[in-house]
C-alpha positions as CSV (number, residue, x, y, z in Angstrom):
1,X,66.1,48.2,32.9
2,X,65.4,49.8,29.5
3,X,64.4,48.4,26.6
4,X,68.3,48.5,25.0
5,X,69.4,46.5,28.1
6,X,66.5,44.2,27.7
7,X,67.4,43.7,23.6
8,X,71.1,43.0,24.7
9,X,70.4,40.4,27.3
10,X,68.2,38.8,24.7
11,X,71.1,38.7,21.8
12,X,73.2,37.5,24.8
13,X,71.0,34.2,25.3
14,X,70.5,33.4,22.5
15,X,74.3,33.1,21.4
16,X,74.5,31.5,24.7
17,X,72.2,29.0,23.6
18,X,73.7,28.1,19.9
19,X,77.1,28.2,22.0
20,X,75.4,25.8,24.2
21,X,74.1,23.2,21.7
22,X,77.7,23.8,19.5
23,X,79.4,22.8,22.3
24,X,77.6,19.6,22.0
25,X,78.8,19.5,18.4
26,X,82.4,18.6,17.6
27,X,82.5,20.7,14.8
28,X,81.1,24.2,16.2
29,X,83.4,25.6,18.8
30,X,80.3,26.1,21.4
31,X,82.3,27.2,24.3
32,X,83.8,30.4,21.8
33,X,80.6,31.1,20.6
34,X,79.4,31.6,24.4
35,X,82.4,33.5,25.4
36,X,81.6,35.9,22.3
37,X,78.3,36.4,24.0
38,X,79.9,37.6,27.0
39,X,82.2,39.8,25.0
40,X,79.2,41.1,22.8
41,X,76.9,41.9,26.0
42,X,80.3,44.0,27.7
43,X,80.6,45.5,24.3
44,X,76.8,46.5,23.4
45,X,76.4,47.4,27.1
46,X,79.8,49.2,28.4
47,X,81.2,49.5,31.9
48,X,78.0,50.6,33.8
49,X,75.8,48.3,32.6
50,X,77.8,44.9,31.9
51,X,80.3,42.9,33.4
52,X,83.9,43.4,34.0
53,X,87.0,43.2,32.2
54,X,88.1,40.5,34.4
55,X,85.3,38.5,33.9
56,X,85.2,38.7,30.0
57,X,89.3,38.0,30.6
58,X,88.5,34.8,33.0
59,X,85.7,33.4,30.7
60,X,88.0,33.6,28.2
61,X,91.0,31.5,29.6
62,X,88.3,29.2,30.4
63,X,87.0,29.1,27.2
64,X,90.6,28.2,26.4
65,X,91.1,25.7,28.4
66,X,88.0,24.4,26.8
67,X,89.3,24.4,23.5
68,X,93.0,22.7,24.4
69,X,90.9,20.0,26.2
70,X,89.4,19.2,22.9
71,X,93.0,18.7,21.5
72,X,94.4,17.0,24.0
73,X,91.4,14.3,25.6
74,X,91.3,12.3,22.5
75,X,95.8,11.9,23.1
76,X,94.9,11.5,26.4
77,X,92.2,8.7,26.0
78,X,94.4,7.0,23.7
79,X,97.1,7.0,25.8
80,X,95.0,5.7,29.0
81,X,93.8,2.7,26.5
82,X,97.4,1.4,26.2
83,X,98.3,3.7,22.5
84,X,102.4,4.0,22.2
85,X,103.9,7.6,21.8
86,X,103.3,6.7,18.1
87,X,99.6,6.5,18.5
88,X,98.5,9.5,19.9
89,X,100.7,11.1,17.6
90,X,98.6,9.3,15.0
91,X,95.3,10.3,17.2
92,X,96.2,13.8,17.5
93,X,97.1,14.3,13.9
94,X,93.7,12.4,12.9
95,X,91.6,15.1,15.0
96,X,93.5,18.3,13.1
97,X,93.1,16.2,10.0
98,X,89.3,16.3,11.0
99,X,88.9,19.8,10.5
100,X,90.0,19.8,7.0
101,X,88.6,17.1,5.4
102,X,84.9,17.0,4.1
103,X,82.2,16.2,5.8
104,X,84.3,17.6,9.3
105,X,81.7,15.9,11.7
106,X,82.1,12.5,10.2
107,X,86.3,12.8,10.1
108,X,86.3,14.9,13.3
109,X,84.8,11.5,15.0
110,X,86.3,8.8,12.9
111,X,89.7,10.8,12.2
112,X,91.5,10.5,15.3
113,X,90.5,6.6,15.5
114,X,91.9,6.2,11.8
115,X,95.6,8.0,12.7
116,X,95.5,6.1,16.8
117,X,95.3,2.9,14.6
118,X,98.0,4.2,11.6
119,X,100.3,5.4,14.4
120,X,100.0,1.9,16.4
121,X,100.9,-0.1,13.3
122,X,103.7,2.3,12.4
123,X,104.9,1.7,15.8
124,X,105.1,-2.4,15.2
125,X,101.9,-3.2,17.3
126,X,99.1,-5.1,16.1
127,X,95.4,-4.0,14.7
128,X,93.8,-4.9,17.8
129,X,96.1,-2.8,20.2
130,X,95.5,0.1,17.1
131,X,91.8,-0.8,18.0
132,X,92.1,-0.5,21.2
133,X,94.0,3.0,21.2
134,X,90.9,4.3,18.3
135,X,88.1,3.1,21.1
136,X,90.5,5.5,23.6
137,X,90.2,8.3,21.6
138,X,86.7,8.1,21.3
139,X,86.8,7.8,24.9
140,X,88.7,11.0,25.4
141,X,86.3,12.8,22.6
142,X,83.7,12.1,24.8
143,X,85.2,13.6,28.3
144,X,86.0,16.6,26.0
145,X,83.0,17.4,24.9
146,X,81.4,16.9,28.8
147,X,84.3,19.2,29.7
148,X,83.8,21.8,27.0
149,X,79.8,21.5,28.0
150,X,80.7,21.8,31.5
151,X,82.8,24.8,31.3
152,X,80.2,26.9,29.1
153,X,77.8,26.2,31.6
154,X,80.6,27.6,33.8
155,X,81.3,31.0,31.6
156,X,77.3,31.5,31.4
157,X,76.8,31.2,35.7
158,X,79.6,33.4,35.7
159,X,78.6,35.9,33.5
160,X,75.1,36.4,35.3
161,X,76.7,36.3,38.7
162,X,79.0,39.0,37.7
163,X,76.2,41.1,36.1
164,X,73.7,40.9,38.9
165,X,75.9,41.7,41.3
């Protein structure tokens, strides 16, 4: 290995680290950050010297997939906790709401709770089945951010199995 190859790798864990502890993070999108280290190494590096096409292409879909799970697990969990079609309605609006409003890791966490709980009262049910939906979404953050752990884990084995063989 030269010394070029060497410097690369290196930029390539460390954004695989910060992608690592931002997937951890509900406001950093961790598992992007890691797939950008995959796409930086195959970009620095080229063909003879990185990994393939494919691989940036299938760390990318499931870098995807980690990013619609963080959408969609907070609905889910609300839904699994008894919410009405109203309430993860409410749940998923609170989560998009969360990454506008100031400070984002506060409403990120506490938005989709607030709009399970709006959405359960507009739909005619009481606080506690609102309540009940919120403690769902939190639920479902949780699982999504395991998942969107997981799957970086995933992208980085993948990457180093593809470049060292």
């Amino acid at each position: 290995m030269t010394w070029i190859e060497y410097i690369a790798l290196g930029v390539t864990l460390l954004i695989f680290l910060v992608g690592l502890f931002g997937s951890l993070l509900p406001v950093v999108p961790g598992s992007l950050i890691v797939w950008l280290g995959v796409v930086v190494h195959r970009l620095w590096m080229g063909p003879e010297d990185s990994v393939t096409w494919k691989m940036v292409i299938l760390t990318g879909i499931i870098m995807l997939i980690g990013q619609i799970a963080d959408f969609v697990m907070g609905v889910w969990g609300a839904r699994k906790f008894g919410a009405s079609w109203k309430g993860a309605v409410g749940a998923f609006a609170g989560a998009l709401m969360g990454f506008i409003l100031p400070p984002p890791l506060f409403w990120l966490i506490v938005g989709p709770v607030i709009g399970a709980i709006i959405g359960e009262l507009a739909a005619g049910r009481s606080l506690r089945d609102g309540g009940k939906a919120g403690i769902g979404t939190v639920f479902g953050g949780i699982l999504a951010f395991a998942l969107k752990f997981g799957l970086s884990v995933c992208v980085i084995a993948l990457f180093f199995l593809d470049y060292i063989f």
